[in-house]
PDB file of N, H, CA, C and O in Angstrom:
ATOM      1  N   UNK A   1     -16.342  -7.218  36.143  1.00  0.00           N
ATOM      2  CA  UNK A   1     -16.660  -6.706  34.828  1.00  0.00           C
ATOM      3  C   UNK A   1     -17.798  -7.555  34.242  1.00  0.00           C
ATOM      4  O   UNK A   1     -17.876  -8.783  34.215  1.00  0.00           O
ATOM      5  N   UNK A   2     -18.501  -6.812  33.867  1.00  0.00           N
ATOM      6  H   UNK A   2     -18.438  -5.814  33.889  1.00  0.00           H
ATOM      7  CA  UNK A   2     -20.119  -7.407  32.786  1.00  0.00           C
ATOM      8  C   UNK A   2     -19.691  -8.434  31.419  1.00  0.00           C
ATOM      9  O   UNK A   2     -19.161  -7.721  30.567  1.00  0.00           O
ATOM     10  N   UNK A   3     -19.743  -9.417  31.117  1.00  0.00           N
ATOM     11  H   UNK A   3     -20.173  -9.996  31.809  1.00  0.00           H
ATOM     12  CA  UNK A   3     -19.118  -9.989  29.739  1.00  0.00           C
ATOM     13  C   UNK A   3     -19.624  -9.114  29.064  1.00  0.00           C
ATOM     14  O   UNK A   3     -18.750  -8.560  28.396  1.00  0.00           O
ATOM     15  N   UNK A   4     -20.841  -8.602  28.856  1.00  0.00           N
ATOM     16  H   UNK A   4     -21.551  -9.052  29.398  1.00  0.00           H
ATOM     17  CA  UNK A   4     -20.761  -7.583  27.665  1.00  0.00           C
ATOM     18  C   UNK A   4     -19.245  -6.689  27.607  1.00  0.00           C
ATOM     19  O   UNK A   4     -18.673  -6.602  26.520  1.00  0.00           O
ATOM     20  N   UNK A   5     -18.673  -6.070  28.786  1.00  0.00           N
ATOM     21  H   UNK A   5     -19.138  -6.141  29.668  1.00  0.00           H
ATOM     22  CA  UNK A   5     -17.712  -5.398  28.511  1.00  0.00           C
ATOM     23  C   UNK A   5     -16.657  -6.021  28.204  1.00  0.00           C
ATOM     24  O   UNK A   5     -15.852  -5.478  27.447  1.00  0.00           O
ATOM     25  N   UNK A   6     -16.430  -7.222  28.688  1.00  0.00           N
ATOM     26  H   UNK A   6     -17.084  -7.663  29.303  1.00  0.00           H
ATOM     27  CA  UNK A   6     -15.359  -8.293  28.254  1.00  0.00           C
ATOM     28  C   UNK A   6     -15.276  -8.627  26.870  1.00  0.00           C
ATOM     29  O   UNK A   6     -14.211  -8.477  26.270  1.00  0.00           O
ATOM     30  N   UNK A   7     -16.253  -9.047  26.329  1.00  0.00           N
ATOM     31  H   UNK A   7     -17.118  -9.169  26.816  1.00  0.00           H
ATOM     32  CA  UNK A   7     -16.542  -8.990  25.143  1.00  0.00           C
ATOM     33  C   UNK A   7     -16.182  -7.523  24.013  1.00  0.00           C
ATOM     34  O   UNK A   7     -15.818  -7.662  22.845  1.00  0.00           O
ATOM     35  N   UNK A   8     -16.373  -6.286  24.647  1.00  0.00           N
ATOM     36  H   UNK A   8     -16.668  -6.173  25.595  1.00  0.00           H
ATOM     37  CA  UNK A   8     -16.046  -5.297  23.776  1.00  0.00           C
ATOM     38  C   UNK A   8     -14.744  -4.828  24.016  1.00  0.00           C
ATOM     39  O   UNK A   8     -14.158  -3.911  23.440  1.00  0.00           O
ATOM     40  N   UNK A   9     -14.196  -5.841  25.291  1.00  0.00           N
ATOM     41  H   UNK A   9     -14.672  -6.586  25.760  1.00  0.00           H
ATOM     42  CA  UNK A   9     -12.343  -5.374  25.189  1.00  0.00           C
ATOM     43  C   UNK A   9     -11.632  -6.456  24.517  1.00  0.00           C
ATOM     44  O   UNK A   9     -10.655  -6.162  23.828  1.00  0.00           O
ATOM     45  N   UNK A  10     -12.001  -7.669  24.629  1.00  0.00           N
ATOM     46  H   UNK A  10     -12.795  -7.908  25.188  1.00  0.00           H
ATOM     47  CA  UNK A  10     -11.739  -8.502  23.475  1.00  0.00           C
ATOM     48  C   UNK A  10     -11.745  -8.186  22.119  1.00  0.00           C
ATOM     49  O   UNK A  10     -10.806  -8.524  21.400  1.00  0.00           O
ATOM     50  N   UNK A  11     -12.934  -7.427  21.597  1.00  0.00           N
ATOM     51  H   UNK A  11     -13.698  -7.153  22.182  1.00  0.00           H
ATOM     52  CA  UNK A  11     -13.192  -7.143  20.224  1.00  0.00           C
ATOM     53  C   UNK A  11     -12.033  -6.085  20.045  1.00  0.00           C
ATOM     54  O   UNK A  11     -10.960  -6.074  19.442  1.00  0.00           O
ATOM     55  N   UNK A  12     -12.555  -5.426  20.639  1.00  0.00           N
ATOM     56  H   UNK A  12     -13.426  -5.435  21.129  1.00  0.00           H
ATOM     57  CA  UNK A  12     -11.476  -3.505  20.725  1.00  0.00           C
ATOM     58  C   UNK A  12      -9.959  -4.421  21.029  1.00  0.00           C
ATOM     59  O   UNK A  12      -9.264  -3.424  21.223  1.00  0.00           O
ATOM     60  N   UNK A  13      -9.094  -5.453  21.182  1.00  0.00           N
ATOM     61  H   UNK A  13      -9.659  -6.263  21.023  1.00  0.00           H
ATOM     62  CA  UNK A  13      -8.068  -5.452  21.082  1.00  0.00           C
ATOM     63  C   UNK A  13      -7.594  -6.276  19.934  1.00  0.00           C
ATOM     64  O   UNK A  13      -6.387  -6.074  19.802  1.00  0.00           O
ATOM     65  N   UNK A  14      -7.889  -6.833  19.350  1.00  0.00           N
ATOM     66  H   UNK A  14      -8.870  -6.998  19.458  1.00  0.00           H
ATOM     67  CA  UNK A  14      -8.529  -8.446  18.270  1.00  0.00           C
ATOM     68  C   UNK A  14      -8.582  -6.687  16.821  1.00  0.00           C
ATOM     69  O   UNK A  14      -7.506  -6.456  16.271  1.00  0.00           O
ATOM     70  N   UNK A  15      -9.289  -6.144  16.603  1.00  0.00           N
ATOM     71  H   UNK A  15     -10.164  -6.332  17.049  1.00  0.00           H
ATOM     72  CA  UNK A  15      -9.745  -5.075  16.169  1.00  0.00           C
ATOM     73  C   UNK A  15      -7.580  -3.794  15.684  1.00  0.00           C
ATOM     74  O   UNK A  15      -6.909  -3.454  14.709  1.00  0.00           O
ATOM     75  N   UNK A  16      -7.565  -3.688  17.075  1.00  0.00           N
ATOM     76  H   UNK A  16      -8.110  -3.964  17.867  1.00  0.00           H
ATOM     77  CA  UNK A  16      -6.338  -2.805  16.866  1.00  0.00           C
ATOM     78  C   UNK A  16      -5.260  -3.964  16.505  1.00  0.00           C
ATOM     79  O   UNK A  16      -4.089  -3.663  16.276  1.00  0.00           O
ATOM     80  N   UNK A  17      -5.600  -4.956  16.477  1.00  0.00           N
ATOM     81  H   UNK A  17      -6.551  -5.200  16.664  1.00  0.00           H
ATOM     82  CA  UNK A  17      -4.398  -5.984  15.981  1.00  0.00           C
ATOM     83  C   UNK A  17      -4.671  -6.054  14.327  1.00  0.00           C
ATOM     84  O   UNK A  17      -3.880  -6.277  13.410  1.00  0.00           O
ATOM     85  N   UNK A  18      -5.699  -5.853  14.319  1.00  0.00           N
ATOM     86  H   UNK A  18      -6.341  -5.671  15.064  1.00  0.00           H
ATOM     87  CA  UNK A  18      -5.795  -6.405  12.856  1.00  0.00           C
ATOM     88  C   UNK A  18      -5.426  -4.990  11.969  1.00  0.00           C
ATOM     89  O   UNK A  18      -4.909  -5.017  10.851  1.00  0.00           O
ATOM     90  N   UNK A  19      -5.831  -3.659  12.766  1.00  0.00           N
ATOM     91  H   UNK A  19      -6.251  -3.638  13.674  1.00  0.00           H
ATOM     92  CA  UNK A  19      -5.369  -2.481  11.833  1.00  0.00           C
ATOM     93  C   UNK A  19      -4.006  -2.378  11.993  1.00  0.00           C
ATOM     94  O   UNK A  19      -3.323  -1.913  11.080  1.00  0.00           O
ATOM     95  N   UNK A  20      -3.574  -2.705  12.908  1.00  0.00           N
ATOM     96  H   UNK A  20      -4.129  -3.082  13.649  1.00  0.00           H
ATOM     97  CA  UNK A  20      -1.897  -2.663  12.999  1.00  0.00           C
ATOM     98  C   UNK A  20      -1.173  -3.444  11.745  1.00  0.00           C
ATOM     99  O   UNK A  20      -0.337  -2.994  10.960  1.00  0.00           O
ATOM    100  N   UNK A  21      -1.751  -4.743  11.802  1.00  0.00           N
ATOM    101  H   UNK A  21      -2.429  -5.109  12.439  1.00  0.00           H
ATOM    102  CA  UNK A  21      -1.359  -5.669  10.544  1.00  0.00           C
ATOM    103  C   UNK A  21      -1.420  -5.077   9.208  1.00  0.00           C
ATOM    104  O   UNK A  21      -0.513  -4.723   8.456  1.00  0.00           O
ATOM    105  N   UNK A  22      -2.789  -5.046   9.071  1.00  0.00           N
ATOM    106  H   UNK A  22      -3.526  -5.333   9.683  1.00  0.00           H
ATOM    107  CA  UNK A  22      -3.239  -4.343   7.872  1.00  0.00           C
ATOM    108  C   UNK A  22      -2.565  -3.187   7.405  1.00  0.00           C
ATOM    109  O   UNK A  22      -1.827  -3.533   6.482  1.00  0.00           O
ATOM    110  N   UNK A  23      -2.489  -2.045   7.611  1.00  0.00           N
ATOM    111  H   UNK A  23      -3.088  -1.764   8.360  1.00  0.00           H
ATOM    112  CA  UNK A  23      -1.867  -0.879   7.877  1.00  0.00           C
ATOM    113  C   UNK A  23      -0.535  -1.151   7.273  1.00  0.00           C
ATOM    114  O   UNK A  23      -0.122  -0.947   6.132  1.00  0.00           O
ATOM    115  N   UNK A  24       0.029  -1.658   8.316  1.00  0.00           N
ATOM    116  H   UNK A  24      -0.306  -1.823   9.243  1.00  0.00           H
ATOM    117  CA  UNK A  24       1.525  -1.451   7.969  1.00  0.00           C
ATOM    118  C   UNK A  24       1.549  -2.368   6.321  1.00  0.00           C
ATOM    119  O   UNK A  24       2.182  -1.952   5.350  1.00  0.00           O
ATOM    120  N   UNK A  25       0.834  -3.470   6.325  1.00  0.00           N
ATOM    121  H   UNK A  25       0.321  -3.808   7.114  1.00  0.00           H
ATOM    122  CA  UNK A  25       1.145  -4.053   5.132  1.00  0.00           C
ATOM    123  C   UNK A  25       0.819  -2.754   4.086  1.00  0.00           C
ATOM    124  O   UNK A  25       1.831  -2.332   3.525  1.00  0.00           O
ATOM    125  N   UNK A  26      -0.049  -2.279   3.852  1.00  0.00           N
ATOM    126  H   UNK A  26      -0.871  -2.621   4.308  1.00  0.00           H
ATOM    127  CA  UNK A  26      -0.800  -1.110   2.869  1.00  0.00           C
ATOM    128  C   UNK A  26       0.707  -0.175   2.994  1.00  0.00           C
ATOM    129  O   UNK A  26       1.251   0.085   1.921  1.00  0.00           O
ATOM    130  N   UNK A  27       1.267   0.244   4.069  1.00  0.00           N
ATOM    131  H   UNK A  27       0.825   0.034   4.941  1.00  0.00           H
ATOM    132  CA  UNK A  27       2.296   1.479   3.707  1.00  0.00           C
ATOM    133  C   UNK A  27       3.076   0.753   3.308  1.00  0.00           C
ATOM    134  O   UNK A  27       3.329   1.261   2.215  1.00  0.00           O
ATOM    135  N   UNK A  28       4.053  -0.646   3.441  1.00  0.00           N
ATOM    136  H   UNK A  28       3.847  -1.058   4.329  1.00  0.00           H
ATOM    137  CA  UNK A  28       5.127  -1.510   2.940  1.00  0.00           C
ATOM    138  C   UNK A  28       4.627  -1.104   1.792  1.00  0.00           C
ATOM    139  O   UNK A  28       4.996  -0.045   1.285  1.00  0.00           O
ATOM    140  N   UNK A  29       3.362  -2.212   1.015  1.00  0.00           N
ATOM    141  H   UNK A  29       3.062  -3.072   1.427  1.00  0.00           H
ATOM    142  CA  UNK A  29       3.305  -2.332  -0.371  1.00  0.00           C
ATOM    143  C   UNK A  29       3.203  -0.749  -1.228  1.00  0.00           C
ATOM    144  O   UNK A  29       3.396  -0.754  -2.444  1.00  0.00           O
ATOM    145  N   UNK A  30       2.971   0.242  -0.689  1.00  0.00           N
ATOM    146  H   UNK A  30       2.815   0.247   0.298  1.00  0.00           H
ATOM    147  CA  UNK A  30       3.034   1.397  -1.300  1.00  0.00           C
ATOM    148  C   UNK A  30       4.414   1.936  -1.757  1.00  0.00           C
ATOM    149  O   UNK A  30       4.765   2.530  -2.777  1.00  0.00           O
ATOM    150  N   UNK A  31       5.283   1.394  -0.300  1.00  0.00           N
ATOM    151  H   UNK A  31       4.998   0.912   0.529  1.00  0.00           H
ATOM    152  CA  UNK A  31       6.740   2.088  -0.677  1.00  0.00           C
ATOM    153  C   UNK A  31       7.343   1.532  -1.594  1.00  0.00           C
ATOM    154  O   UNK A  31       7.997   2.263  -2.338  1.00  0.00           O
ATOM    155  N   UNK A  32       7.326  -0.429  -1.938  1.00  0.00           N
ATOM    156  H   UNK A  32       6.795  -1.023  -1.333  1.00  0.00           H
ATOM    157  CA  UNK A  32       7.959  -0.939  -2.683  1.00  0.00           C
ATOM    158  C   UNK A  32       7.242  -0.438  -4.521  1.00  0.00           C
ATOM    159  O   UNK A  32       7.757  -0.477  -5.638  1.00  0.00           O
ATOM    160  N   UNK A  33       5.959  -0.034  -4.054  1.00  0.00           N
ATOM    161  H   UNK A  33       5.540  -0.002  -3.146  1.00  0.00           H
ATOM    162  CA  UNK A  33       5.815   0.565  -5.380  1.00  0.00           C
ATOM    163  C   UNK A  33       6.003   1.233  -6.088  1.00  0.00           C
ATOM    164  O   UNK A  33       5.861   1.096  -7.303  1.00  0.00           O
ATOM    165  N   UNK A  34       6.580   2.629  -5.186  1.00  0.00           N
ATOM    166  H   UNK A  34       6.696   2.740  -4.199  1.00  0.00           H
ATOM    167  CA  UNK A  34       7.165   4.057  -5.285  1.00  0.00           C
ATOM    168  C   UNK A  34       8.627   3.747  -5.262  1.00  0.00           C
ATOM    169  O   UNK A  34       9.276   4.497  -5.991  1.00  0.00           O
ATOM    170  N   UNK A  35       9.426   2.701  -4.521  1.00  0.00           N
ATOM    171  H   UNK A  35       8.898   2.092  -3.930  1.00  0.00           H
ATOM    172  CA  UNK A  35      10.854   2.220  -5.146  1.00  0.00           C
ATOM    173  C   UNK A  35      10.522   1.816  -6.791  1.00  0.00           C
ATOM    174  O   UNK A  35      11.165   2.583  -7.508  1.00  0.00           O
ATOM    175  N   UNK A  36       9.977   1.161  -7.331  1.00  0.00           N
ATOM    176  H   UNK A  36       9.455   0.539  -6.749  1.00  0.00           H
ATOM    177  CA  UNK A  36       9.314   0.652  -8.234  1.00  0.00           C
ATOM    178  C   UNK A  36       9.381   1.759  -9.545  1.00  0.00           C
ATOM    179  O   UNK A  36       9.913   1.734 -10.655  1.00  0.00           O
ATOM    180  N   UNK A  37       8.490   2.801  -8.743  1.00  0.00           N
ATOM    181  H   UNK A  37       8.057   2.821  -7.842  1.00  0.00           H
ATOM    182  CA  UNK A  37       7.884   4.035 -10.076  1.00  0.00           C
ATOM    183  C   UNK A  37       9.345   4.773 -10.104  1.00  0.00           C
ATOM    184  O   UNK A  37       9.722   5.265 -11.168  1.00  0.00           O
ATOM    185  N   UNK A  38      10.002   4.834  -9.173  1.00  0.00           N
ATOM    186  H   UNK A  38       9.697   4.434  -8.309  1.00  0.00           H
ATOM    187  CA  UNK A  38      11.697   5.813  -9.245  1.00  0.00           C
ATOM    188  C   UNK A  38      12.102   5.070 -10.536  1.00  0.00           C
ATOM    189  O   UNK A  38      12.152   5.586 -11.653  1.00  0.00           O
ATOM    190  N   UNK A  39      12.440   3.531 -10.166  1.00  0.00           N
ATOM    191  H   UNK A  39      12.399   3.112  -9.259  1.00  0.00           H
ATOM    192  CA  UNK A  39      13.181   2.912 -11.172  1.00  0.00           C
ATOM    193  C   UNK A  39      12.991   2.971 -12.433  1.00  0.00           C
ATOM    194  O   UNK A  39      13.894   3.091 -13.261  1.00  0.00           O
ATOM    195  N   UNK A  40      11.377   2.861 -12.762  1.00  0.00           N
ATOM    196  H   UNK A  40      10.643   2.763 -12.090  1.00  0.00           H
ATOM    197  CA  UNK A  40      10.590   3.241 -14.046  1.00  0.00           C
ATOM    198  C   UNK A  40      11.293   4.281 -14.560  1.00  0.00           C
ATOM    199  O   UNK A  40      12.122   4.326 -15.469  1.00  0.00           O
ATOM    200  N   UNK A  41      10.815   5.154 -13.807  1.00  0.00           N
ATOM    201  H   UNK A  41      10.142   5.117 -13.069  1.00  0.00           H
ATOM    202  CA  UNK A  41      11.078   6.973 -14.252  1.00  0.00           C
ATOM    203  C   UNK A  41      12.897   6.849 -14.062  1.00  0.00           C
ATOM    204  O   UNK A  41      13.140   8.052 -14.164  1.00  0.00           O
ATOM    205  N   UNK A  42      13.777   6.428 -13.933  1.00  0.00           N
ATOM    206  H   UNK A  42      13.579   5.451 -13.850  1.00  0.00           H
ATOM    207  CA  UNK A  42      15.011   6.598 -13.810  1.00  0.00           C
ATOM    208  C   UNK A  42      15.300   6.017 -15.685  1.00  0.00           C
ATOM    209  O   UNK A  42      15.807   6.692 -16.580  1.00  0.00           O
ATOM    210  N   UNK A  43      14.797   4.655 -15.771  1.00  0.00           N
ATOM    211  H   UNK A  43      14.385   4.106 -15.043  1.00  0.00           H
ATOM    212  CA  UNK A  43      15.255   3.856 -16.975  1.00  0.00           C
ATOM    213  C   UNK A  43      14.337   4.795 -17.996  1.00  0.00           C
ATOM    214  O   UNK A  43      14.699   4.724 -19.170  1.00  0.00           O
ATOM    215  N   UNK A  44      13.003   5.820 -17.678  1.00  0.00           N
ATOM    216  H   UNK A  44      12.709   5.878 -16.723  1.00  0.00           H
ATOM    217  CA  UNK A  44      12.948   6.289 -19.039  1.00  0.00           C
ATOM    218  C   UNK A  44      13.630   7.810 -19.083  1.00  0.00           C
ATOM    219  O   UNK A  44      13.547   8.516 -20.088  1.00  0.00           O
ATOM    220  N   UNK A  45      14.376   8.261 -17.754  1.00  0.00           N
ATOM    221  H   UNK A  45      14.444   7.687 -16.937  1.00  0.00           H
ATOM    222  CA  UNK A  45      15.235   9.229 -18.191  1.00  0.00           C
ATOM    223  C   UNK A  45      16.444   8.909 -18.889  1.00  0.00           C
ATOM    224  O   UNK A  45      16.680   9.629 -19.859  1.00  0.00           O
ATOM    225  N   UNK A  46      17.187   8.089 -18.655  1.00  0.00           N
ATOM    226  H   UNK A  46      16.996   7.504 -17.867  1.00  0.00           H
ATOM    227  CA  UNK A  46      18.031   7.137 -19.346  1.00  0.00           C
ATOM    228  C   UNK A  46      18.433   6.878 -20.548  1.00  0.00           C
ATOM    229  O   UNK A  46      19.422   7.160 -21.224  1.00  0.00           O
ATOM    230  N   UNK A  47      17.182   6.107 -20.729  1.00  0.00           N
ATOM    231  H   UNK A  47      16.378   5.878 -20.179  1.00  0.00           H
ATOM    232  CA  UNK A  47      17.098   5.457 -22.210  1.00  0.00           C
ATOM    233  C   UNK A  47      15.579   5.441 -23.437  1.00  0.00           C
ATOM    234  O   UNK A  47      15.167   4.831 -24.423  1.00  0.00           O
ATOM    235  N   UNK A  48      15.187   6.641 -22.458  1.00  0.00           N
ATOM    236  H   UNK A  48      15.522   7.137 -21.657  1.00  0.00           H
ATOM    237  CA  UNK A  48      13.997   7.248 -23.562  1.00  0.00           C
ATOM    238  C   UNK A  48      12.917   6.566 -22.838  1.00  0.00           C
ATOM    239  O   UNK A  48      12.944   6.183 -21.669  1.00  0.00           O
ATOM    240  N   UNK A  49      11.810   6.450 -23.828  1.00  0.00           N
ATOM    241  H   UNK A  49      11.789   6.761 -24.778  1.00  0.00           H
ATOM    242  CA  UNK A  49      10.297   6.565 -23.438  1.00  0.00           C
ATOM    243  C   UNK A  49      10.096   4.923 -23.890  1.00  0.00           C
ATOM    244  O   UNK A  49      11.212   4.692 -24.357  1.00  0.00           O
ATOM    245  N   UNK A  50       9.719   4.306 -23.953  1.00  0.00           N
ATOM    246  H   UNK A  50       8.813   4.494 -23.573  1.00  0.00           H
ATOM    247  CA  UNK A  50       9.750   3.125 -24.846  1.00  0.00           C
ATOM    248  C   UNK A  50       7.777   2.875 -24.148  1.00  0.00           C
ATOM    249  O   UNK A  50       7.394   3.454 -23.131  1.00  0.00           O
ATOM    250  N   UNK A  51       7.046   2.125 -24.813  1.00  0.00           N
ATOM    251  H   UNK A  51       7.358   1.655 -25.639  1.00  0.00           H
ATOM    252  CA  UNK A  51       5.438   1.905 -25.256  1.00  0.00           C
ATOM    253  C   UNK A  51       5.542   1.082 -23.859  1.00  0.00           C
ATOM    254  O   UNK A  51       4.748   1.483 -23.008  1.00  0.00           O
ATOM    255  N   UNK A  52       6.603  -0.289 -23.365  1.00  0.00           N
ATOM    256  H   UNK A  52       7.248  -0.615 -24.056  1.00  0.00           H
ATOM    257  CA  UNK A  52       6.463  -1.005 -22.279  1.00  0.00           C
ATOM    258  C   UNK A  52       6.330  -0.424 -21.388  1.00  0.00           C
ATOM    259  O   UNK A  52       5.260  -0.503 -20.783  1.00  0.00           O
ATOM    260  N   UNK A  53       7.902   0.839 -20.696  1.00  0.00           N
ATOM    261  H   UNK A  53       8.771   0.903 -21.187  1.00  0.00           H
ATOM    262  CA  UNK A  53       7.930   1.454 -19.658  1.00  0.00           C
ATOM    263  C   UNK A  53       6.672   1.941 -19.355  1.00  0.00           C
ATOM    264  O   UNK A  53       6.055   1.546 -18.366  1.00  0.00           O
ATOM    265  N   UNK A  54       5.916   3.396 -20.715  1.00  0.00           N
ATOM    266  H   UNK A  54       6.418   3.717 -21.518  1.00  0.00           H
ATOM    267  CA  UNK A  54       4.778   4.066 -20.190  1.00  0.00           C
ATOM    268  C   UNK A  54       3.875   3.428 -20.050  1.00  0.00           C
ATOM    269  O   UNK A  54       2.903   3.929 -19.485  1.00  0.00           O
ATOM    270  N   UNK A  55       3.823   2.040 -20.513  1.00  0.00           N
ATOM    271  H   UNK A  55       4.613   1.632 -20.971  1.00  0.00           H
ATOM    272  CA  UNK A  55       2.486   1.162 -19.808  1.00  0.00           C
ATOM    273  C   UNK A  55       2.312   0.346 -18.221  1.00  0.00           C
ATOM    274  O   UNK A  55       1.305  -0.025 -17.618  1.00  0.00           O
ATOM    275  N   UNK A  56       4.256   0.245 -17.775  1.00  0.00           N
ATOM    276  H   UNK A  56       5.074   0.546 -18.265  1.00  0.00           H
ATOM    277  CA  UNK A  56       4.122   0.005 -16.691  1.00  0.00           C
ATOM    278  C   UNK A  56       3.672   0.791 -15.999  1.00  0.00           C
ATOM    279  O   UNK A  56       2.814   0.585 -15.140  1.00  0.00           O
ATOM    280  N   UNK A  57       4.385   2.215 -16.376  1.00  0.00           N
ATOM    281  H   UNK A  57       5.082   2.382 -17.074  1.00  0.00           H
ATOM    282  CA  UNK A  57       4.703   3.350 -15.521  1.00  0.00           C
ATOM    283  C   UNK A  57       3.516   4.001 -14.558  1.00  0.00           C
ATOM    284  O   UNK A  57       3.494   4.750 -13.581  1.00  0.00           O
ATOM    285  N   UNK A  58       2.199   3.054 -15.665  1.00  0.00           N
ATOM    286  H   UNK A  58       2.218   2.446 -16.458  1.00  0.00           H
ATOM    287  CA  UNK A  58       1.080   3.852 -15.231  1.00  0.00           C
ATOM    288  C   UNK A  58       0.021   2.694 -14.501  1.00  0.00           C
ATOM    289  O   UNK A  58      -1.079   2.898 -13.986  1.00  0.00           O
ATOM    290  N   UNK A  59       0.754   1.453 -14.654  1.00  0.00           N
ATOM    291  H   UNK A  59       1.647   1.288 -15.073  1.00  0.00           H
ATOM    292  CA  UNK A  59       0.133   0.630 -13.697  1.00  0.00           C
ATOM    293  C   UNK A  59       0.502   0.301 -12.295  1.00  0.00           C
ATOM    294  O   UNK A  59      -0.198  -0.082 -11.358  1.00  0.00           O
ATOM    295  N   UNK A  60       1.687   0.529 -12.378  1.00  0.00           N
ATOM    296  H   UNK A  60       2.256   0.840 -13.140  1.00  0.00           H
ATOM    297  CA  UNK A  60       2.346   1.452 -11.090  1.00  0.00           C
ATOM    298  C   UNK A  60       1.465   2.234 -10.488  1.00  0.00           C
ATOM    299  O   UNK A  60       0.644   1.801  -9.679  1.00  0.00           O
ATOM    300  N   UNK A  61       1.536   3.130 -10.741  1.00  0.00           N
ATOM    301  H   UNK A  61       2.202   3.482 -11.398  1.00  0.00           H
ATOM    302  CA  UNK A  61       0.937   4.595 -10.538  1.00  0.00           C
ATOM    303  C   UNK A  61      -0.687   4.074 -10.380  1.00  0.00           C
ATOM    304  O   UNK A  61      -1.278   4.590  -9.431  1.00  0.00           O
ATOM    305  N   UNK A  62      -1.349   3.255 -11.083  1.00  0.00           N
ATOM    306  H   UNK A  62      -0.870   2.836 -11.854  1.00  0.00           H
ATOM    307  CA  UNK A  62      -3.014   3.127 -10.755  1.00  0.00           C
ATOM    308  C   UNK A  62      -2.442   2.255  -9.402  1.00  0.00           C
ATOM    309  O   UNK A  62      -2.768   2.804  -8.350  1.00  0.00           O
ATOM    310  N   UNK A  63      -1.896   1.389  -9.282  1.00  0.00           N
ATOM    311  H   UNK A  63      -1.631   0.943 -10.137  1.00  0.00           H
ATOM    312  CA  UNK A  63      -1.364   0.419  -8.077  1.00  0.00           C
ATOM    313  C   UNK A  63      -0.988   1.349  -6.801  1.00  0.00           C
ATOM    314  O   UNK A  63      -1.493   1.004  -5.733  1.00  0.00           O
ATOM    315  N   UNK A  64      -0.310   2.276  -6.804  1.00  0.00           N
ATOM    316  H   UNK A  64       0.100   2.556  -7.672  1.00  0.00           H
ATOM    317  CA  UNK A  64       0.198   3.283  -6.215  1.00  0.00           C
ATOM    318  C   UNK A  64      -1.422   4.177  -5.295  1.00  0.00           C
ATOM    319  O   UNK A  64      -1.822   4.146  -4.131  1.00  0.00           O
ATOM    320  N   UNK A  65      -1.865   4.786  -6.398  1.00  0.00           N
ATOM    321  H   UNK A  65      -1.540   4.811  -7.343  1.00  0.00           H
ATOM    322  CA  UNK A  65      -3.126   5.439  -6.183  1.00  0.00           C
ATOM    323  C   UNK A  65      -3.968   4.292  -5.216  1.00  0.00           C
ATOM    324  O   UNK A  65      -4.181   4.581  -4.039  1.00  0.00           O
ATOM    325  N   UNK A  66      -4.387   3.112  -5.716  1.00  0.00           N
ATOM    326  H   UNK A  66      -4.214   2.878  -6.672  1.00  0.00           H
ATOM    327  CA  UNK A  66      -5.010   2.221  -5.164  1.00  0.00           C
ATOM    328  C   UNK A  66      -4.327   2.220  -3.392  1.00  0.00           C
ATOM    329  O   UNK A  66      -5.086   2.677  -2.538  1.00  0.00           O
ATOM    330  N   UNK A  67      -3.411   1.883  -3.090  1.00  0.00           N
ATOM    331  H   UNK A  67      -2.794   1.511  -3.783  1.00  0.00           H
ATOM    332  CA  UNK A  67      -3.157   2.258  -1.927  1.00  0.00           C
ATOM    333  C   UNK A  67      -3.381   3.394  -1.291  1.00  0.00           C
ATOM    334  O   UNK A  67      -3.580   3.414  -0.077  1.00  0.00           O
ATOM    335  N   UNK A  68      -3.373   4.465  -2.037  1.00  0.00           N
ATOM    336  H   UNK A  68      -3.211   4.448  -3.024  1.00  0.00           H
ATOM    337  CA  UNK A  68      -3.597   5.684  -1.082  1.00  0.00           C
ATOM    338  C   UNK A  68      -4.749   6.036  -0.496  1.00  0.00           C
ATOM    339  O   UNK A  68      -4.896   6.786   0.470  1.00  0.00           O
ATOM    340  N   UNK A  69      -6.017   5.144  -1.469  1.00  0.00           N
ATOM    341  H   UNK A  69      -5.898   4.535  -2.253  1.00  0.00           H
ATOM    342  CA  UNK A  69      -7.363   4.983  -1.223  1.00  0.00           C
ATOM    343  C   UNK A  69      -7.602   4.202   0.185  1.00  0.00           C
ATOM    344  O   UNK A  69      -8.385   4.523   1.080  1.00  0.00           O
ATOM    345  N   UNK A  70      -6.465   2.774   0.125  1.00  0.00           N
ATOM    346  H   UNK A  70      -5.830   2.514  -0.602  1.00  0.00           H
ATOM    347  CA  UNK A  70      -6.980   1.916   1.231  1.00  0.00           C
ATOM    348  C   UNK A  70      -6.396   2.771   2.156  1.00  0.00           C
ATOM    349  O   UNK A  70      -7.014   2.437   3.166  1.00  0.00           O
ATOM    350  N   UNK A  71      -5.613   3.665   2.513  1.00  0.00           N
ATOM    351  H   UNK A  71      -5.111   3.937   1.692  1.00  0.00           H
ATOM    352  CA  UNK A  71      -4.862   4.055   3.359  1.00  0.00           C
ATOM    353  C   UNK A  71      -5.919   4.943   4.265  1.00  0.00           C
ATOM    354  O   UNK A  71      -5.525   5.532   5.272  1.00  0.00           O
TER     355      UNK A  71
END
């Protein structure tokens, strides 16, 4: 084998390691966010609307969105 090609199976495996990593971290942190927005939306079916919740509710939700972008 040519090191040039050695070199681009090195990269190409170095490469799928790092999207593997990456990746899965991006879907984890999405789900714990969407556990997150349930709980929100559970405590303002509950116990009403309150100024805190709808300000989390929606930084959640920009946090939320933000992942779906990196995704």
């Amino acid at each position: 084998m040519h090191t040039f090609q050695i070199r681009l199976k090195y990269i190409k495996g170095k490469i799928k390691k790092w999207n593997r990593e990456e990746f899965v971290s991006i879907q984890k942190e999405k789900e714990k966010l969407q556990t997150r927005m349930e709980g929100i939306q559970q405590q303002i079916r509950e116990g009403g609307r309150s100024e805190e919740l709808v300000e989390e509710e929606g930084r959640v939700n920009n946090q939320i969105e933000e992942r779906i972008k990196q995704e």
